[in-house]
C-alpha angles and dihedrals in degrees: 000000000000132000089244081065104059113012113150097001115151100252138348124187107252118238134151107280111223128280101227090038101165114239087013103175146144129306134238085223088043087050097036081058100051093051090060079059089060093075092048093052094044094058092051091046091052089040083053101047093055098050081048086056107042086053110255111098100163089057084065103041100073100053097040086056100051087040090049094043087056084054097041093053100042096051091039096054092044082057101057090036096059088042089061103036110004105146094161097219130149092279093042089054091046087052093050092047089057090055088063103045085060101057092051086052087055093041076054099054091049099099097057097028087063095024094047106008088250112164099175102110097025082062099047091042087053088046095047087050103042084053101057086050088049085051086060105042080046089057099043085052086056094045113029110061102190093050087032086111091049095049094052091044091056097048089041092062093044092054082052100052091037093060087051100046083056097050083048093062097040080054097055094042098055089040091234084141132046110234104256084066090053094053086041082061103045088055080057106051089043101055082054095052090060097043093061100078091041080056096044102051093051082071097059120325114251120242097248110159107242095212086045092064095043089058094047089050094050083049099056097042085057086051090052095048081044081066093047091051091051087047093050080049091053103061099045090052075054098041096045098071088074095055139273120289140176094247094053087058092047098048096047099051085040088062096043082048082052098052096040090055083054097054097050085051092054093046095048089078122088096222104153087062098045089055089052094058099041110037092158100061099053088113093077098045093042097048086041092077103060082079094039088043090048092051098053090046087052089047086058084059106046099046088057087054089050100047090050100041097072081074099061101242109104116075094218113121123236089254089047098053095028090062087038083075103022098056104047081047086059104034084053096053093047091042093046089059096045087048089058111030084072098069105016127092096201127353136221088229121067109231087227098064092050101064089032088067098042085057096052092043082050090058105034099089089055091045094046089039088114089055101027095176081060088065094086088037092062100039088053100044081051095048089050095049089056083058094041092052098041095055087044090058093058122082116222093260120134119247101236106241103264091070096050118113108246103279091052089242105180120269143177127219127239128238101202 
C-alpha cells in the first residue's frame, strides 16, 4: 500500500512497509519535517561563521560538532524509521509534529549554547525530539509482531540515553562536574546512541527501502548546500556595505561553482542500489554522513568568511579563512568515497581522484597565500576538474535498471 492510499487516515496498523516497494519516494510530511531542520543548520552555520571570523575557529568547532550530531541523528533516525513504518495517519502525523517542535526548541538553544556553553535548550529540544521517535517505536512494537523484539529494542534504548542525557545535564548545570568530564561524557552517550540501532537490528532488520533512503540522503545534502548558498548570500549582502568590488564577485560565483562541484559528486554514486545489495553494510554508509553532513554545514560557514574578508573586517587571517573552506572541501571528498566503498561494488569516481583532489584542496590556501581572495577560486576550479574527469572517464552506455537511485534519475555506467 502506498502513501496516496492512505494519507491522513485516522489510523492505520503499523507494520514494516516492503522493501522493494515500487515508486517508493519522499513524502510531503518527511519534507514538511526537513525543512524544520533548516532553521537549526542555519544557526550553527552562522555561529560558526563568526567564530571563523573573529579568528578562533577551533572555539567554535566543538560545540558546532556535538550541536550538529544532536541534529544529524534526529533527523537520521526519523528517516529510517519512516522508511520501515511510515503510515502516515493522524498519530503518525502528531508524532511527527513533536519531532519538530523539538528541533525549533534546540535551533533555539544555538546561541548559548555556543556563546556560553549553555546546553539547556539544545538538551530539552533533543529530548523533545527523541520522545516523539520512542512514541513510535513504542506503537510499531505494539503493532508489528514479527519486529515486535526490535521495536522494543530500539525504544528501550531511547528511554536509557534519554535518562542520561538528562542527568548530564542536571550534572553541567549544578557544576558537579568540570567541563572536560562533561565532554568525556558526551563521547560516551553518544557512542551509545549510535550503538542502539547496530544492537536492535541484530535482533530482526528492519524493512527500510533502500531507494527510499538514498533519496532521503541525497534530500537532506541539497538542504545542506541550500545553507551554504544562503551563507554565500550572506556575505555579499555584508560585504556589500562597503561597496561592490570585483573580488566579491569572484569569490561568491567561485563558491557556487564550488557547491554545485560537490553536488554532482554526490549524485554520481549509485547509492540507492548499493544499498540494495548490501543491506547489511548500511552502518557504515549511514554513520558515514554525520562527517559529510558536518562538512557541508562548515563549508556554509567558510565560504561566508571568504566572501566578507576581502573587506578587512574579519580578524581571521588568509590562512584561517582560506582552510575554513578548504578543509570541510576535502573531508567531504575523502569521506564521500569511504561512505560509499563499504557498500559499493565499483564506483563512478576513481579513488584516486578523489584524494588527489583532497591533497590539492589541502594545499591550495598556502599556495594561493600571495593572492588570498584566489583561495575559493582554485578549490573550486579543483573540485570541478574532479567532476570534469570523472565524467570524461564514462562512456555514454546506459546503467540497466536495477542499478538506478530511486527516482530513476538517468546514469551512465563506468568502465573502470
Amino acid at each position: 500500500m502506498t502513501n496516496g492510499t492512505r494519507s491522513g487516515r485516522l489510523r492505520v496498523r503499523m507494520r514494516g512497509r516492503s522493501v522493494d516497494e515500487p515508486h517508493r519516494a519522499s513524502t510531503g510530511l518527511e519534507l514538511l519535517f526537513d525543512l524544520s531542520f533548516v532553521v537549526a543548520v542555519a544557526a550553527i552555520v552562522s555561529q560558526l561563521g563568526h567564530a571563523v571570523a573573529a579568528g578562533h575557529p577551533l572555539s567554535g568547532l566543538l560545540p558546532f560538532l556535538q550541536v550538529f550530531f544532536a541534529i544529524w541523528w534526529a533527523w537520521m533516525n526519523f528517516t529510517w524509521f519512516a522508511s520501515s513504518y511510515d503510515t502516515d495517519d493522524v498519530p503518525y502525523r502528531l508524532l511527527t509534529w513533536v519531532q519538530m517542535a523539538g528541533v525549533l526548541i534546540l535551533a533555539a538553544g544555538v546561541p548559548a549554547a555556543f556563546g556560553h556553553d549553555d546546553y539547556l535548550a539544545i538538551t530539552v529540544g533533543y529530548l523533545v525530539m527523541r520522545s516523539g521517535l520512542l512514541a513510535q517505536w513504542l506503537r510499531a512494537a505494539r503493532d508489528d509482531r514479527p519486529g515486535r523484539r526490535t521495536a522494543l529494542r530500539y525504544a528501550t534504548g531511547i528511554a536509557v540515553l534519554e535518562a542520561l542525557w538528562l542527568s548530564r545535564l542536571l550534572l553541567a548545570e549544578l557544576d558537579v562536574l568540570p567541563t572536560t568530564v562533561v565532554s568525556s561524557i558526551f563521547l560516551a552517550l553518544a557512542a551509545a546512541e549510535l550503538a542502539i540501532p547496530v544492537w536492535a537490528e541484530r535482533a530482526r532488520g528492519t524493512a527500510w527501502h533502500p531507494h527510499h533512503i538514498a533519496e532521503r540522503y541525497t534530500l537532506f545534502t541539497i538542504i545542506l548546500l541550500g545553507e551554504s548558498v544562503l551563507a554565500v548570500s550572506t556575505g555579499v549582502a555584508d560585504a556589500l556595505d562597503h561597496g561592490l568590488r570585483p573580488t566579491l564577485v569572484v569569490t561568491a560565483l567561485s563558491g557556487l561553482v564550488l557547491l554545485f562541484a560537490l553536488w554532482w559528486l554526490y549524485d554520481l554514486e549509485p547509492s540507492g542500489a548499493a544499498l540494495s545489495e548490501r543491506r547489511t553494510r548500511s552502518f557504515l554508509w549511514g554513520y558515514a554522513h554525520y562527517a559529510i553532513f558536518a562538512a557541508l554545514a562548515a563549508l556554509g560557514a567558510g565560504l561566508e568568511v571568504a566572501v566578507r574578508s576581502g573587506d578587512g573586517h574579519t580578524s581571521a587571517s588568509s590562512l584561517v579563512t582560506g582552510y575554513a573552506v578548504a578543509i570541510p572541501t576535502a573531508v567531504f571528498l575523502v569521506l564521500l568515497w569511504a561512505a560509499h566503498a563499504g557498500i559499493a561494488a565499483r564506483s563512478p569516481i576513481r579513488t584516486r581522484v578523489l584524494f588527489g583532489t583532497s591533497v590539492a584542496v589541502l594545499i591550495a590556501p598556502v599556495a594561493t597565500a600571495a593572492v588570498p581572495a584566489s583561495t575559493v577560486v582554485l578549490v573550486a576550479l579543483l573540485t570541478a576538474t574532479a567532476v570534469a574527469v570523472t565524467l570524461a572517464a564514462q562512456r555514454d552506455t546506459s546503467v540497466p535498471a536495477s542499478e538506478l537511485p530511486g527516482r530513476g534519475w538517468a546514469r551512465t555506467k563506468i568502465i573502470r
